[in-house]
C-alpha positions as CSV (number, residue, x, y, z in Angstrom):
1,X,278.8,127.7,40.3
2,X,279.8,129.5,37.0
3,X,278.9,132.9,36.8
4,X,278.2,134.3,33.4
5,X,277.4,137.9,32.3
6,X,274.5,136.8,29.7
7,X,274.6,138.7,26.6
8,X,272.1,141.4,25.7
9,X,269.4,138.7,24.2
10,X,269.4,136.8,27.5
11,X,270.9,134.1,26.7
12,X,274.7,132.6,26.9
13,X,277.0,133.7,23.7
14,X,278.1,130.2,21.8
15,X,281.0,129.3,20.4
16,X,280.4,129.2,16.6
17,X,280.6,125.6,14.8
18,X,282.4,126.4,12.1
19,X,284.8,129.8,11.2
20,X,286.4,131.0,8.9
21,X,289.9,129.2,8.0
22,X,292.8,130.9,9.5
23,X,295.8,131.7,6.7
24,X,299.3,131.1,7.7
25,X,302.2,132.8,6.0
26,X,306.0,132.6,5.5
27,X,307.9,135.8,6.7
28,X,312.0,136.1,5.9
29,X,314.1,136.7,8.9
30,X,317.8,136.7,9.3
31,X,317.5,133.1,9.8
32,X,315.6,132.2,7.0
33,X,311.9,132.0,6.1
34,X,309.7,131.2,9.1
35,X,306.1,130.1,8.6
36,X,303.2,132.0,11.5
37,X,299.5,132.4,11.6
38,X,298.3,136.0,12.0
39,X,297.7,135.4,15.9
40,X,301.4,134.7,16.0
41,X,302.2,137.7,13.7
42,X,299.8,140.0,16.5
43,X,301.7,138.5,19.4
44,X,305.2,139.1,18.0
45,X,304.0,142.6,17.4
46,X,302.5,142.6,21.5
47,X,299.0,142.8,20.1
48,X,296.7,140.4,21.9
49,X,293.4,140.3,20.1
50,X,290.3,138.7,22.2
51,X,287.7,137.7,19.4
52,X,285.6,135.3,21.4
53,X,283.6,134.2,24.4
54,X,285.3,135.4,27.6
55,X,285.7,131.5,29.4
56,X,288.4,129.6,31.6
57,X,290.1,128.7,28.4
58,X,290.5,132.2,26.8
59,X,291.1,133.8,30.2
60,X,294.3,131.7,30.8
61,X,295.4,132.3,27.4
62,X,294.6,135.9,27.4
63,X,296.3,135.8,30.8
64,X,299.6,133.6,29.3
65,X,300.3,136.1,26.8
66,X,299.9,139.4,29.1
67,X,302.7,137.2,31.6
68,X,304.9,136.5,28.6
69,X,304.5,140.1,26.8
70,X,305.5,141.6,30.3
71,X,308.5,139.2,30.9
72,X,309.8,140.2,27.2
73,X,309.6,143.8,27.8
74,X,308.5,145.3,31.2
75,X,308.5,149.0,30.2
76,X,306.7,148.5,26.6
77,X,302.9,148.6,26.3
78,X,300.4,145.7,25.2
79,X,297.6,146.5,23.1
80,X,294.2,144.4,23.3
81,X,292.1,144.2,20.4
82,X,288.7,143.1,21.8
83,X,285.7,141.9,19.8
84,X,284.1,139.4,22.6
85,X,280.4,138.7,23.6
86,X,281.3,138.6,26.4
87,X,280.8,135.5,29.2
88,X,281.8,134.2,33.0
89,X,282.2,136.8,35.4
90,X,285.0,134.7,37.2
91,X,287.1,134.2,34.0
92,X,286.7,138.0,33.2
93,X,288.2,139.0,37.1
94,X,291.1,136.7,36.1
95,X,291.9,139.2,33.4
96,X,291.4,142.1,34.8
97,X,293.4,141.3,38.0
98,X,296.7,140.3,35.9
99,X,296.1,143.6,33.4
100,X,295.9,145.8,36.8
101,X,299.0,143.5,38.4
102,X,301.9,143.6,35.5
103,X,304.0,146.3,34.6
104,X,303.1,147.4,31.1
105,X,300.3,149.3,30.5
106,X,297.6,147.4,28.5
107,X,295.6,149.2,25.8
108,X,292.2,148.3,25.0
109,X,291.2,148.8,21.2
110,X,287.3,147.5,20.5
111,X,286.0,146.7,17.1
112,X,283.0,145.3,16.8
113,X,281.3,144.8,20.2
114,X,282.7,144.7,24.1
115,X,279.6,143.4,25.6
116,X,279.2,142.6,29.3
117,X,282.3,141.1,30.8
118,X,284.5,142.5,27.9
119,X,282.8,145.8,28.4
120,X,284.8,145.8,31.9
121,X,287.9,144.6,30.1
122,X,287.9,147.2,27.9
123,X,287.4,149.8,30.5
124,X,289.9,148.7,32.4
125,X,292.5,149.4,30.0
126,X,295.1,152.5,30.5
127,X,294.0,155.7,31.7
128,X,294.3,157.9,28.3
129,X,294.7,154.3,26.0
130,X,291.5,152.8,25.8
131,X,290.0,153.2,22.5
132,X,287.0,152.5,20.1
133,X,286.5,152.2,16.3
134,X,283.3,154.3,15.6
135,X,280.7,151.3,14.6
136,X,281.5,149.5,17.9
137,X,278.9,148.4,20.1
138,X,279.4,148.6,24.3
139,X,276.8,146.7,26.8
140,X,277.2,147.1,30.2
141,X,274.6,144.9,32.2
142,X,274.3,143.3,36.1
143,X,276.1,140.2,36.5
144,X,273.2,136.7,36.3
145,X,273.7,133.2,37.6
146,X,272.4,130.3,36.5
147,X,269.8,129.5,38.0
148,X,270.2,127.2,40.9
149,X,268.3,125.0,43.4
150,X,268.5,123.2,46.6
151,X,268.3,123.9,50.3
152,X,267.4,127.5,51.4
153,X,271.0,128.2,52.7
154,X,272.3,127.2,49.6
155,X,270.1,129.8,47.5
156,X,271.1,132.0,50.2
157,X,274.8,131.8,49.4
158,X,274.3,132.1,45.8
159,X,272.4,135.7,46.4
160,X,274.8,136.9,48.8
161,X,277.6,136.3,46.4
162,X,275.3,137.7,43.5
163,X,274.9,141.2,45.4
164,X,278.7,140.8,46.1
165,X,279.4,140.5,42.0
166,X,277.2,142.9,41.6
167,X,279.1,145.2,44.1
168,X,282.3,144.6,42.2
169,X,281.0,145.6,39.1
170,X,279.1,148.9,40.1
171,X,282.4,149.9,42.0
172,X,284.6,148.5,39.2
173,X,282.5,150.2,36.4
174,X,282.2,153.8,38.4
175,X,286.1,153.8,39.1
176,X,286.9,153.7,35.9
177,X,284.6,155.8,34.3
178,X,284.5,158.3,36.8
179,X,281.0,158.5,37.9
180,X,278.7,157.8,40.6
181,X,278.8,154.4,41.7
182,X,274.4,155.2,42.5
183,X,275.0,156.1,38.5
184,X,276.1,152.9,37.7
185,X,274.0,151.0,39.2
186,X,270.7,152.3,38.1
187,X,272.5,151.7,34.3
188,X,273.1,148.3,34.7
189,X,270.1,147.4,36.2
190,X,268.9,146.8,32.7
191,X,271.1,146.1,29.8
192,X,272.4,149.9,28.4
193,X,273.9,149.5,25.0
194,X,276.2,152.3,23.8
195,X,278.1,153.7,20.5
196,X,281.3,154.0,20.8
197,X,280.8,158.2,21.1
198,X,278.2,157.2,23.9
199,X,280.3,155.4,25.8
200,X,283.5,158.4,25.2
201,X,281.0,160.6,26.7
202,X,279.9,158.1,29.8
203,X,284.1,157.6,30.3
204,X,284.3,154.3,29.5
205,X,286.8,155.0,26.9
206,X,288.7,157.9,25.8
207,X,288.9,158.0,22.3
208,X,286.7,157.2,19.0
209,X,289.4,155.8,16.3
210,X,288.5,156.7,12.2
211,X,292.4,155.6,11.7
212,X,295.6,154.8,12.4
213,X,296.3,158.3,11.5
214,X,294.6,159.5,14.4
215,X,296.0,157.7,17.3
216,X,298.1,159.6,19.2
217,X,301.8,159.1,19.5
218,X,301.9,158.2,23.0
219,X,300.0,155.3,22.5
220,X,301.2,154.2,19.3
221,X,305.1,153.6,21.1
């Protein structure tokens, strides 16, 4: 069964039905003029931005590009832009496990929100390169399952493998902040919504952005 990490109002993020039309451009290279949407223009530049629900479909594309960025250049970092409701708790460990498995260190960057299962995303960025513009929002929560039926050993496999999720997560959480993995998981028993200085100071990231300007040199390379 799917596994989603609801969103703060309980229920599922949806995709939105309409959105905003995407621009394309011409650029001139030294083979002529070559026409790219800005996604195109972010991946050239080894920029990955996740801007929507985290599902099975933008887990293996945010997982294509980390393969392909990596096979490009093995020593040079990726940065991940992440705005992202969130979403499924399976399509989330997908991402996390290839960031932690290839070479190149990923930056995280968030603007806007990282709410549940991109909260652990963008925690799971670099040591020293995970970053936060000062107006984002940052919910951690405990993982939820839909809710399910059928014969008592069945609901029983579904809770063990909730308390096993929700294992992951404390430990997860607590390894990368630094804290107490008891610490953890009193704060995600209920949804805990931070700033972006709120969630410097919990060690969930390790820097609040103003501008470029500020961003260190080591992470700008």
């Amino acid at each position: 069964m799917e596994s989603p990490l609801i969103s703060a109002s309980g229920a599922r993020a949806q995709s939105p039905s309409s959105r905003y039309i995407l621009p394309s451009f011409e650029e001139r290279t030294a083979y002529g003029y070559k026409r790219q949407d800005p996604y195109a223009k972010l991946f050239e530049d080894r920029i990955i931005f996740l801007g929507v629900q985290v599902d099975d479909a933008s887990a293996d594309d945010i997982m294509a590009q980390l393969l392909v960025l990596e096979s490009m250049d093995p020593d040079r970092d990726i940065q991940m832009y992440i705005n992202s409701p969130g979403g499924s708790f399976t399509a989330m460990t997908a991402i996390y496990d290839t960031m932690q498995y290839i070479r190149p260190e990923v930056q995280t960057i968030v603007l806007g929100q990282a709410a549940s299962a991109a909260a652990v995303l963008m925690a799971a960025g670099a040591p020293g390169k995970r970053l936060a513009l000062p107006n984002a929002r940052i919910l951690i929560h405990q993982p939820a399952v839909q809710q399910g039926g059928g014969q008592a050993s069945d609901i029983e496999i579904q809770a063990a493998e909730m308390l096993r999720m929700r294992s992951w997560l404390e430990e997860t959480l607590a390894r990368h902040s630094k804290r107490n993995v008891d610490e953890v998981n009193r704060d995600i028993d209920r949804d805990k919504i931070l700033s972006a200085q709120e969630a410097l100071d919990y060690g969930l990231i390790d820097q609040v952005l103003t501008s470029r300007k500020n961003v260190p040199a080591a992470i700008e390379s």
